[in-house]
C-alpha positions as CSV (number, residue, x, y, z in Angstrom):
1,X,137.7,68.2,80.3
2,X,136.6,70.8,77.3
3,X,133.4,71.7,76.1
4,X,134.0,68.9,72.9
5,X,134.2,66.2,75.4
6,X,131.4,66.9,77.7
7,X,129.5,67.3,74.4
8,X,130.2,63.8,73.3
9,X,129.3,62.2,76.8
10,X,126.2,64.1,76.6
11,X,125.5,62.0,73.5
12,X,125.2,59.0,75.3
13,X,121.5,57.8,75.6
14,X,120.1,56.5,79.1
15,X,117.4,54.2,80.1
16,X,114.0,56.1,80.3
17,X,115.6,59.0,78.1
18,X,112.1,59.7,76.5
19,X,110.1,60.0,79.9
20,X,112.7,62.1,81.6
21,X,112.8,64.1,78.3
22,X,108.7,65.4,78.5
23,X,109.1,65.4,82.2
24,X,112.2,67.8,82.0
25,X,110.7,70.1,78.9
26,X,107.4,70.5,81.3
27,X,109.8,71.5,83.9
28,X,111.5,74.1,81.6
29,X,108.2,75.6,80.1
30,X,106.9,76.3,84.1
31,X,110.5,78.1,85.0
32,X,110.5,79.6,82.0
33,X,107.1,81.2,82.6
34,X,107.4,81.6,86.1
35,X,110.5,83.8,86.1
36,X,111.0,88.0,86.5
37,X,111.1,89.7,83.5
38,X,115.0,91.7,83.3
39,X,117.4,93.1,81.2
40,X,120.7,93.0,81.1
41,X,123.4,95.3,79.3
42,X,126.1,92.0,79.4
43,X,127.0,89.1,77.6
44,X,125.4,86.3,78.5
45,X,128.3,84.6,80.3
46,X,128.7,82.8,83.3
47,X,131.4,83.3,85.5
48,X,133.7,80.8,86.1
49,X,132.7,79.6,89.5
50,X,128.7,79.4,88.0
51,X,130.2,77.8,85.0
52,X,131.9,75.2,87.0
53,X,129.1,74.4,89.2
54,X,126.8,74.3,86.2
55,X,129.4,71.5,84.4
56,X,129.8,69.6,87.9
57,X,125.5,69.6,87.9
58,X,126.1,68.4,84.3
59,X,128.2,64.7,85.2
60,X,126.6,64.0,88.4
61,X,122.8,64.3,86.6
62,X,124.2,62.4,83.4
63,X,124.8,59.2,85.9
64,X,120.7,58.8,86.9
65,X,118.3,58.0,84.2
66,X,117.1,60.9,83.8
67,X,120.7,62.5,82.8
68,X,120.3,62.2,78.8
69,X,117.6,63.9,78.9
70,X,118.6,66.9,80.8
71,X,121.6,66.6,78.9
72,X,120.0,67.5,75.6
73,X,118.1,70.5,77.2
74,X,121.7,71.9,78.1
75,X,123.1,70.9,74.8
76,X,120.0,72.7,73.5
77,X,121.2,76.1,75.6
78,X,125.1,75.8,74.7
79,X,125.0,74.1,71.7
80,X,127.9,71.8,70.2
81,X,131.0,72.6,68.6
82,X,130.4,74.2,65.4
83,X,131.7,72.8,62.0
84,X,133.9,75.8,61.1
85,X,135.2,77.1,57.7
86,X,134.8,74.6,54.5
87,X,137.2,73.2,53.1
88,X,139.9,73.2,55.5
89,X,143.7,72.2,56.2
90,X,143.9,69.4,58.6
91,X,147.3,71.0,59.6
92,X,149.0,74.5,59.6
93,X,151.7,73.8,57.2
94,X,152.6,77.5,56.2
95,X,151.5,81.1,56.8
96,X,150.1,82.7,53.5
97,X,151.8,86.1,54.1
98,X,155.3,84.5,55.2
99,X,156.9,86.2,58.6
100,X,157.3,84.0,62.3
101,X,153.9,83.9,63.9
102,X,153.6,83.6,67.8
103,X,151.1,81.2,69.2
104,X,150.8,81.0,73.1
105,X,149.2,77.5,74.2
106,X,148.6,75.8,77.7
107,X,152.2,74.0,77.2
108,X,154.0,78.0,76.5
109,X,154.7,80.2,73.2
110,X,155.1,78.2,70.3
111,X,157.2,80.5,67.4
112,X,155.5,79.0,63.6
113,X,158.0,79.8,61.1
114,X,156.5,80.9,57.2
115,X,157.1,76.9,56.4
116,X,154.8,75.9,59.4
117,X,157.7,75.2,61.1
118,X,157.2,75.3,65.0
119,X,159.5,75.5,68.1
120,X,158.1,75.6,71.6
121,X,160.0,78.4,73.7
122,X,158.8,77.1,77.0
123,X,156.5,77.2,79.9
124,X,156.2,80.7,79.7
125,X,153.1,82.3,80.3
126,X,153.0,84.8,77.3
127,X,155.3,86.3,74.6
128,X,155.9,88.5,71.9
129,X,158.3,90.1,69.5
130,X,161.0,92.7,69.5
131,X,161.6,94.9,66.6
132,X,162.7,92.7,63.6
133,X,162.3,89.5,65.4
134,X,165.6,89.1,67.0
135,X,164.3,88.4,70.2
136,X,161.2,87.5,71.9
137,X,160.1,89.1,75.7
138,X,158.3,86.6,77.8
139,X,156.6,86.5,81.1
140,X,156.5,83.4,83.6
141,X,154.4,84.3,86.9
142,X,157.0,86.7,88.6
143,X,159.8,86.8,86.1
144,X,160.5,88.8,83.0
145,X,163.1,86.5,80.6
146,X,164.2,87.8,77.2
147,X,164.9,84.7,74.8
148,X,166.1,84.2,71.1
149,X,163.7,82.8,68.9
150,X,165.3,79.2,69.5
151,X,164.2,79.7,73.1
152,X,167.7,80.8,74.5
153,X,167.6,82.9,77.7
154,X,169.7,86.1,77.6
155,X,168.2,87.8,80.5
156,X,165.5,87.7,83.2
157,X,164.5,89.4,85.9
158,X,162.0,89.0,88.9
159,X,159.4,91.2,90.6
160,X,157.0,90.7,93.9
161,X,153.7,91.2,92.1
162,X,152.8,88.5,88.8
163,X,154.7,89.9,85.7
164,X,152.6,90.3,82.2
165,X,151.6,92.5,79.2
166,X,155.4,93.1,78.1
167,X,155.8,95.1,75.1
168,X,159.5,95.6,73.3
169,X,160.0,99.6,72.2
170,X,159.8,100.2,68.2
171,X,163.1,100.0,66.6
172,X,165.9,99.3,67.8
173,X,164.1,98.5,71.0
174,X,166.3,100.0,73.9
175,X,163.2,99.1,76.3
176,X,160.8,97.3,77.6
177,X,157.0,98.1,79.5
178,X,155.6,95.5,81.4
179,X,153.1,95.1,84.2
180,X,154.2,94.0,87.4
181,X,150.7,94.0,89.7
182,X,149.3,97.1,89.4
183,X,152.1,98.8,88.6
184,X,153.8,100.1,85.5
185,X,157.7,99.2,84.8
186,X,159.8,99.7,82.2
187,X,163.1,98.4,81.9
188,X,166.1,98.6,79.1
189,X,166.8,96.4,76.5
190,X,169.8,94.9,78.0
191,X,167.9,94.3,81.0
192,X,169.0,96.9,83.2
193,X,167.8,100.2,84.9
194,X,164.8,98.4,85.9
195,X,162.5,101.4,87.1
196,X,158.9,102.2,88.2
197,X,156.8,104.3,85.8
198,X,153.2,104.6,87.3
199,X,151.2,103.0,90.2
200,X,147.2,101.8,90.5
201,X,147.0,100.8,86.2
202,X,144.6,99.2,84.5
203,X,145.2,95.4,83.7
204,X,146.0,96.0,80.3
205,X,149.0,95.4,78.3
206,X,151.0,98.9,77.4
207,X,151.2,100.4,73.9
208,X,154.5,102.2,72.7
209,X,154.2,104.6,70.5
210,X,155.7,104.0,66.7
211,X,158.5,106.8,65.8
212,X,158.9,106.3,62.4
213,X,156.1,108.9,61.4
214,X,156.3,112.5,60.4
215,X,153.6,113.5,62.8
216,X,156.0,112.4,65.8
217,X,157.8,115.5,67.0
218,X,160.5,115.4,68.7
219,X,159.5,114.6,72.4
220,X,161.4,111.4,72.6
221,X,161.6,107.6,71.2
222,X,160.1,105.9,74.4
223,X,156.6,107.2,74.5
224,X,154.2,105.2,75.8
225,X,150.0,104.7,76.4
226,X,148.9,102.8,79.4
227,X,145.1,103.1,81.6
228,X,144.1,102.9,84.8
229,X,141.3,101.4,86.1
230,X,138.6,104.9,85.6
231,X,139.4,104.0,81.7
232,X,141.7,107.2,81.6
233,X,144.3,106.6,79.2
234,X,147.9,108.5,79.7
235,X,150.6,108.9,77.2
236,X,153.8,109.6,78.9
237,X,157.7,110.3,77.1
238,X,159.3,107.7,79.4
239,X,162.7,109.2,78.7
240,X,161.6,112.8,80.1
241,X,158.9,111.6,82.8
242,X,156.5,114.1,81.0
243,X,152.7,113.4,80.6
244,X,152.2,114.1,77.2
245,X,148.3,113.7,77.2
246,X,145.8,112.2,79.3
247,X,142.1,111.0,78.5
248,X,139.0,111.5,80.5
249,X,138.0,108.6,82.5
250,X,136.0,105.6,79.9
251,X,135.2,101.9,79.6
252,X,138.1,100.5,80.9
253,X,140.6,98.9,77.8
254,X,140.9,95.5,77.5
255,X,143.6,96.8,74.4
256,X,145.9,99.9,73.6
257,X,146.9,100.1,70.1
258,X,148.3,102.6,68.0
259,X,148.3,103.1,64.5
260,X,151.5,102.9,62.2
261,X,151.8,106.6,61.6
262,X,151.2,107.1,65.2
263,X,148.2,109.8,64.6
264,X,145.7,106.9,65.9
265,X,145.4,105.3,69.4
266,X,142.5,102.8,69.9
267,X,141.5,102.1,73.7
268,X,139.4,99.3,73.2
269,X,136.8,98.1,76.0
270,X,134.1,95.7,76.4
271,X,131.2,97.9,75.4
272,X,133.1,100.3,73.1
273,X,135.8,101.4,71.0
274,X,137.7,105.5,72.0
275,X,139.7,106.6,68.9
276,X,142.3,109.3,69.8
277,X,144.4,111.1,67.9
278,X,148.0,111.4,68.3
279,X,147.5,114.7,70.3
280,X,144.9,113.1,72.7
281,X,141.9,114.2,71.0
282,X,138.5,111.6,71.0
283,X,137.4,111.8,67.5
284,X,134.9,109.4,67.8
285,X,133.2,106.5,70.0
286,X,132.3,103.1,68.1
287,X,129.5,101.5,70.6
288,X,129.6,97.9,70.7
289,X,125.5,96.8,71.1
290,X,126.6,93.1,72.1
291,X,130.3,94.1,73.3
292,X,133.1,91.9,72.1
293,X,132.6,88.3,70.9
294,X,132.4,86.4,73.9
295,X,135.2,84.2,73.9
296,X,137.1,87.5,74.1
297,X,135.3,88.9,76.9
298,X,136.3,85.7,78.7
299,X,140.0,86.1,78.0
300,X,139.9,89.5,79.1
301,X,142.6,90.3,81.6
302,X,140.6,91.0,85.1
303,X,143.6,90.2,86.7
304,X,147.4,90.9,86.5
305,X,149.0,88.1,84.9
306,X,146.3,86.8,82.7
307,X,146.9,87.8,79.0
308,X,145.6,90.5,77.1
309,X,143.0,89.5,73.9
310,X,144.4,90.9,70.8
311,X,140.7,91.9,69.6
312,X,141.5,95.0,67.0
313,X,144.5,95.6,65.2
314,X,145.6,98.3,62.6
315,X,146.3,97.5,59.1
316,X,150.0,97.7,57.9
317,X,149.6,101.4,56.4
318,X,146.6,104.2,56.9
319,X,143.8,103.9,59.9
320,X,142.0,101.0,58.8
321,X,141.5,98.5,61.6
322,X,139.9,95.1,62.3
323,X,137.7,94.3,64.9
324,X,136.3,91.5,66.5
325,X,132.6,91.9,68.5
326,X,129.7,89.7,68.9
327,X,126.6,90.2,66.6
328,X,123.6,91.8,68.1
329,X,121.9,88.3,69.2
330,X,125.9,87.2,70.7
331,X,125.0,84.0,69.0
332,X,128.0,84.5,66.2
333,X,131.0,86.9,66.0
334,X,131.7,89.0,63.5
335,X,135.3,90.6,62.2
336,X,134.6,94.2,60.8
337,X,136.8,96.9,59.1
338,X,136.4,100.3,60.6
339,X,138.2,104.3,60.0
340,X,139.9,105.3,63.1
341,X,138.4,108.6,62.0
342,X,135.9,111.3,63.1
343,X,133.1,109.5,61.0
344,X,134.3,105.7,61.4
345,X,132.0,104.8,58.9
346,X,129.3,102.1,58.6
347,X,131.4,98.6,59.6
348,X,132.7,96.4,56.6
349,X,131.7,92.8,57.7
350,X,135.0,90.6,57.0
351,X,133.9,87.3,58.2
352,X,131.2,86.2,60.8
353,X,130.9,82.4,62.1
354,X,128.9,80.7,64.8
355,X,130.5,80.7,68.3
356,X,133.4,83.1,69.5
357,X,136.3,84.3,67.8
358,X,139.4,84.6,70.2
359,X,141.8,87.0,69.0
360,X,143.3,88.6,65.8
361,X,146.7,89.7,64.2
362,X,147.3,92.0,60.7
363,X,150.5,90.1,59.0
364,X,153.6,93.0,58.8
365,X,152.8,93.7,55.0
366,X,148.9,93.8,55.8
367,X,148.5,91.4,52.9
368,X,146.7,89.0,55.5
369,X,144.1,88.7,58.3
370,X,144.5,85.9,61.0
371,X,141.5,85.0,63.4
372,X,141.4,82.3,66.2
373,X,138.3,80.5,66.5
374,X,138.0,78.3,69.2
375,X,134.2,77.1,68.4
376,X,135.4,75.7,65.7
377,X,139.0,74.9,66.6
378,X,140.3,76.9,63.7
379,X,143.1,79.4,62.3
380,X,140.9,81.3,59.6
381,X,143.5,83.5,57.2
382,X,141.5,86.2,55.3
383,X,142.5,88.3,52.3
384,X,140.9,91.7,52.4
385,X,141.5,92.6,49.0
386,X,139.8,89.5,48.3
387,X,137.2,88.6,50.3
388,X,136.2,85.4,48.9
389,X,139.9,84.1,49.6
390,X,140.0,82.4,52.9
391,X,141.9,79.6,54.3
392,X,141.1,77.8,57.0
393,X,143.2,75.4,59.1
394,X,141.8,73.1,61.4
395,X,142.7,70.6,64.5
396,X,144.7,73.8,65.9
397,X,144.2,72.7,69.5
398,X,145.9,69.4,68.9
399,X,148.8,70.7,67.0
400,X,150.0,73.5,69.9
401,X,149.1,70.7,72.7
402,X,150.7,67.4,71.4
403,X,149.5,64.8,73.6
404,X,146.5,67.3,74.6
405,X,144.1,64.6,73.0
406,X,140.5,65.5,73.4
407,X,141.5,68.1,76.3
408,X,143.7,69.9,74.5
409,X,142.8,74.0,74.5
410,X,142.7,75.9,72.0
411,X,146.0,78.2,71.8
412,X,146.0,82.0,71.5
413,X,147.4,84.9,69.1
414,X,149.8,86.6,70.1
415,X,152.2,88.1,67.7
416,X,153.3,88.3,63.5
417,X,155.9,90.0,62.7
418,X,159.1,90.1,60.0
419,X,157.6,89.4,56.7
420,X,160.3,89.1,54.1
């Protein structure tokens, strides 16, 4: 049952509403006055087990007399879904910057082709691209499987520890990094010479560095930027073994990404944002006051196996990047543009909404912004260049969940690539 449904059950009225509703506020007011003043440098966000306790709290109260009026003090504290972007789509029916979009729901990775065209790949876990979309790497609890974009296996292979965060190299993508547990693998593109690269990492999805940059010297194709848990980030030549650079220790990424002239690496974490430069340097901390928009900070890997949030991204050319955090009150979320430079700059606001924003994705010609918004069940496609041009696209849940009904989830971002 999702957040929409419980919502509309907590609409029903029940006898004696109105008593239990003065009886309840009076309640509130007392607790309210009666508890410890603290602070708190977090997002207001329950775990799941208090979550789950809170919801169970939720039905069995909304069954007594008094439940409709409880019910509209904890609709009062969450709040309902919000109404989104206006007008919108009722469908996604193309993508404005053309390419194959990856969209990983509950049921697996769906690919949407420019048209709006969708396949479902399977019940895989998560997904994305190789270089030039010829094939797509996807993880499935233990296994690694390499597919076609018609959801044809070519390969797989199968670890001990959960499998996830599997990146393909640049062009022409002789490997592949992927987590296995707490340890670092990388295996060929074929996939063979399956090896161990590093032990005790941080759950977050490598980065591999671009090579088609001046700035890259010649220290090999296959480098690649992964954490560990301290927040140090490494960059290591995976042909050579060689550490080519390694951070001090920082707020632990949730997100490597590099820039496409490979001078810029962002580690981003929960309360801020390191930028790098391609020799290792930190130019410059961006502090995030109210960290990440929540609904990112809940998809945040914590785990091995869950998937990574795809919360900044670099534009197609320079070191602009977009970034998803929560405003300052984490009642809305906010996408900003920012310099990966010493002096970042004072953050462009690109679009802010109610609720949580859940990830976000540069199209390959960087014509085109696209942001999930699950409080709003929503695909929102934003035009830099023109601010005032944005399209929205509604009922996303339903459309990657057919049959989902009510329950459906809302899917996630995961990859754009191959504009014509």
């Amino acid at each position: 049952m999702n957040n929409r449904r419980i919502a509309e059950l907590m609409r029903e009225p029940a006898p004696g509403e109105r008593e239990a509703a003065e009886r309840g506020h009076e309640l509130a007011r007392a607790a309210f006055a009666e508890r410890p003043a603290r602070t708190s440098s977090r997002l207001p966000i329950a775990p799941a087990a208090a979550l789950a306790a809170i919801v169970a709290v939720v039905v069995a109260v909304a069954l007594t007399p008094a439940g409709g009026a409880i019910a509209k003090l904890v609709r009062e504290s969450l709040g309902d879904p919000v109404d989104g972007e206006r007008p919108a789509k009722p469908a996604l029916t193309s993508l404005p910057s053309g390419g194959e979009l990856l969209v990983v729901s509950e049921r697996g990775p769906w690919v949407v082709h420019a048209d709006g065209s969708q396949r479902l790949l399977g019940a895989y876990d998560d997904a994305s691209w190789s270089p030039s979309g010829r094939y797509v790497v996807a993880t499935d609890g233990r296994q690694l499987v390499a597919l076609t974009p018609t959801g044809e296996p070519r390969w797989s292979l199968s670890r001990l520890a959960p499998v996830s965060g599997a990146r393909w190299s640049p062009f022409p993508g002789y490997r592949v990094a992927y987590l296995s547990g707490r340890s670092l693998r990388v295996v060929a593109g074929d996939g063979t010479e399956d090896s161990l690269e590093a032990r005790g990492v941080a759950a977050v999805a490598p980065a591999w560095r671009p090579v088609d940059a001046e700035s890259v010297s010649s220290e090999g194709e296959h480098v690649l930027a992964f954490a560990d848990r301290s927040g140090q980030v490494e960059v290591r030549d995976t042909d050579s073994g060689r550490t080519l650079w390694r951070s001090g220790a920082g707020d632990e990424p949730v997100q490597l990404t590099w820039s496409p002239d490979a001078n810029r690496l962002l580690a981003v974490g929960r309360r801020s944002v390191r930028i790098f430069d391609g020799d290792g340097r930190l130019l410059a901390t961006v502090s995030l006051p109210a960290g990440l928009a929540a609904e990112a900070v809940v998809g945040a890997r914590t785990a091995p196996g869950e998937a990574d949030p795809r919360v900044a991204d670099f534009a197609a050319s320079g070191h602009e990047f977009a970034l998803i955090r929560a405003s300052r009150t984490a009642a809305q979320s906010e996408v900003v543009l920012l310099e990966a430079e010493r002096r970042p700059g004072r953050p462009h606001e690109l679009f802010t909404g109610p609720g949580s924003f859940s990830g976000l994705l540069w199209s390959e010609d960087g014509s085109s912004l696209v942001v999930g918004w699950p409080s709003a069940d929503q695909l929102v496609f934003l035009r830099p260049d023109r601010p005032r041009r944005v399209t929205a696209v509604s009922n996303v849940a339903r459309q990657f969940d057919p049959g989902g009904g009510a329950d459906a989830a809302f899917p996630r971002i995961s990859d754009w690539c191959c504009s014509p």
